[in-house]
N, C-alpha and C positions, 0 to 999 in steps of 0.2 A: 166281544169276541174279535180277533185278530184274522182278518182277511187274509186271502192265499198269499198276494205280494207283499202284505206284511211280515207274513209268517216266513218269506222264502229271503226276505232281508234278513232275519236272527238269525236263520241258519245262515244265511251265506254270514254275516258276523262271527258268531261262533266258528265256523269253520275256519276262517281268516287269524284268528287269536288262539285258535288249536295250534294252526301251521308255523303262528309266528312263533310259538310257547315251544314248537320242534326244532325251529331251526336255530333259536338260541340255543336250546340242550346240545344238539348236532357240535356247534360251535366251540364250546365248551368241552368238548372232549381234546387231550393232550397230543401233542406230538407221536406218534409209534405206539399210540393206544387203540383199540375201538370199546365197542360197544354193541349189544344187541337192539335190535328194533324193540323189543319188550322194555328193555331197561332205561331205553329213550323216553318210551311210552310212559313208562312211571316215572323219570326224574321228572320230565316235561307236565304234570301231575294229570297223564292221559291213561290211567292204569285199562291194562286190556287192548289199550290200541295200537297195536304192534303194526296192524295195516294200515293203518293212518299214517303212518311215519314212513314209510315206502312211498305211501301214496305224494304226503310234504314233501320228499328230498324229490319226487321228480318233477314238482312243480315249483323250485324256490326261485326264486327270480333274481338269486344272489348267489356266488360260490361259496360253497359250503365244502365239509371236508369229508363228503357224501360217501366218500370208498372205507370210511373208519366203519361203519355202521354193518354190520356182523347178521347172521344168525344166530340164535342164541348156544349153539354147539360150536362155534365158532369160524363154521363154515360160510364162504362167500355165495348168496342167495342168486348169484346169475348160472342159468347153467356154465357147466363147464366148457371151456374150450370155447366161449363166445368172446364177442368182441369186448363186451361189459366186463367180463370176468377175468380177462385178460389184463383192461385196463387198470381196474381194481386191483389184479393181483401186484402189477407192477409197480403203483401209487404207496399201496404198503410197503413194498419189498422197499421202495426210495425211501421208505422211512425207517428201514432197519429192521423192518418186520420178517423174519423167516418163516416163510407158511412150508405146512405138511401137508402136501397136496395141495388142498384148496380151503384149507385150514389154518385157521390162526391160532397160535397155544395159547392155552387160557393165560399164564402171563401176563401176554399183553394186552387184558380186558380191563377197560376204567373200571377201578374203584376210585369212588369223590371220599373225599372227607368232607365230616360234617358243615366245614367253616366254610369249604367251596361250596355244599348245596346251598347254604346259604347268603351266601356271598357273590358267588359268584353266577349264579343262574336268576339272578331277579328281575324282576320281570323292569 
C-alpha cells in the first residue's frame, strides 16, 4: 500500500504532466484563432477538464498565448469591464480579431486538422 507522501507525489506528477499536456495544446493554437477551455481539455486528452485548463494558464511559468483561450460560446471568461477582460480583449483585437461585445465569432474558433493533432501536439 502506498503511503500519504507517496501518494501526494503521483498526484503532484500527474498534475505536472496534465499542465504540461495544457500548455502545449494552449501553444499550438494559430495566430487570430482561439479556442474554448473544453476543447483544450479534450485536444490536451483531459476530456471534462475545462477547469483544469483555467486553473494551467494561471500557473504556467512560460508565456503562453493565454488571451486565445475562450468560453465555449465564445465569450471572454473575465467579467466584463475588468482589467483581465480588457487586456484580453485588446491582445485579440492586435490579432485581427473583431469581438461582438465581449464575444469572439465562432470563425475565429481552431479547428486542427487531423495531421496537426497529430503532429503537431505530441507530446
Amino acid at each position: 500500500m502506498l503511503s500519504h507522501s507517496q501518494i501526494k507525489f503521483v498526484c503532484k506528477e500527474v498534475g505536472v504532466q496534465s499542465y504540461q499536456r495544457i500548455w502545449r495544446t494552449v501553444q499550438q493554437i494559430p495566430y487570430a484563432q482561439v479556442a474554448s477551455y473544453g476543447q483544450i481539455a479534450d485536444l490536451a486528452g483531459l476530456p471534462g477538464r475545462s477547469r483544469l485548463v483555467s486553473k494551467a494558464l494561471r500557473q504556467s511559468p512560460v508565456e503562453l498565448p493565454w488571451y486565445r483561450v475562450v468560453r465555449s460560446s465564445g465569450q471572454i471568461a473575465f467579467p466584463a469591464g475588468s482589467a483581465e477582460a480588457q487586456e484580453q480583449r485588446a491582445l485579440l483585437m492586435a490579432e485581427g480579431i473583431q469581438l461582438r461585445g465581449n464575444k469572439v465569432p465562432a470563425e475565429h474558433f481552431w479547428r486542427p486538422q487531423l495531421a496537426e493533432l497529430l503532429f503537431g501536439l505530441q507530446d
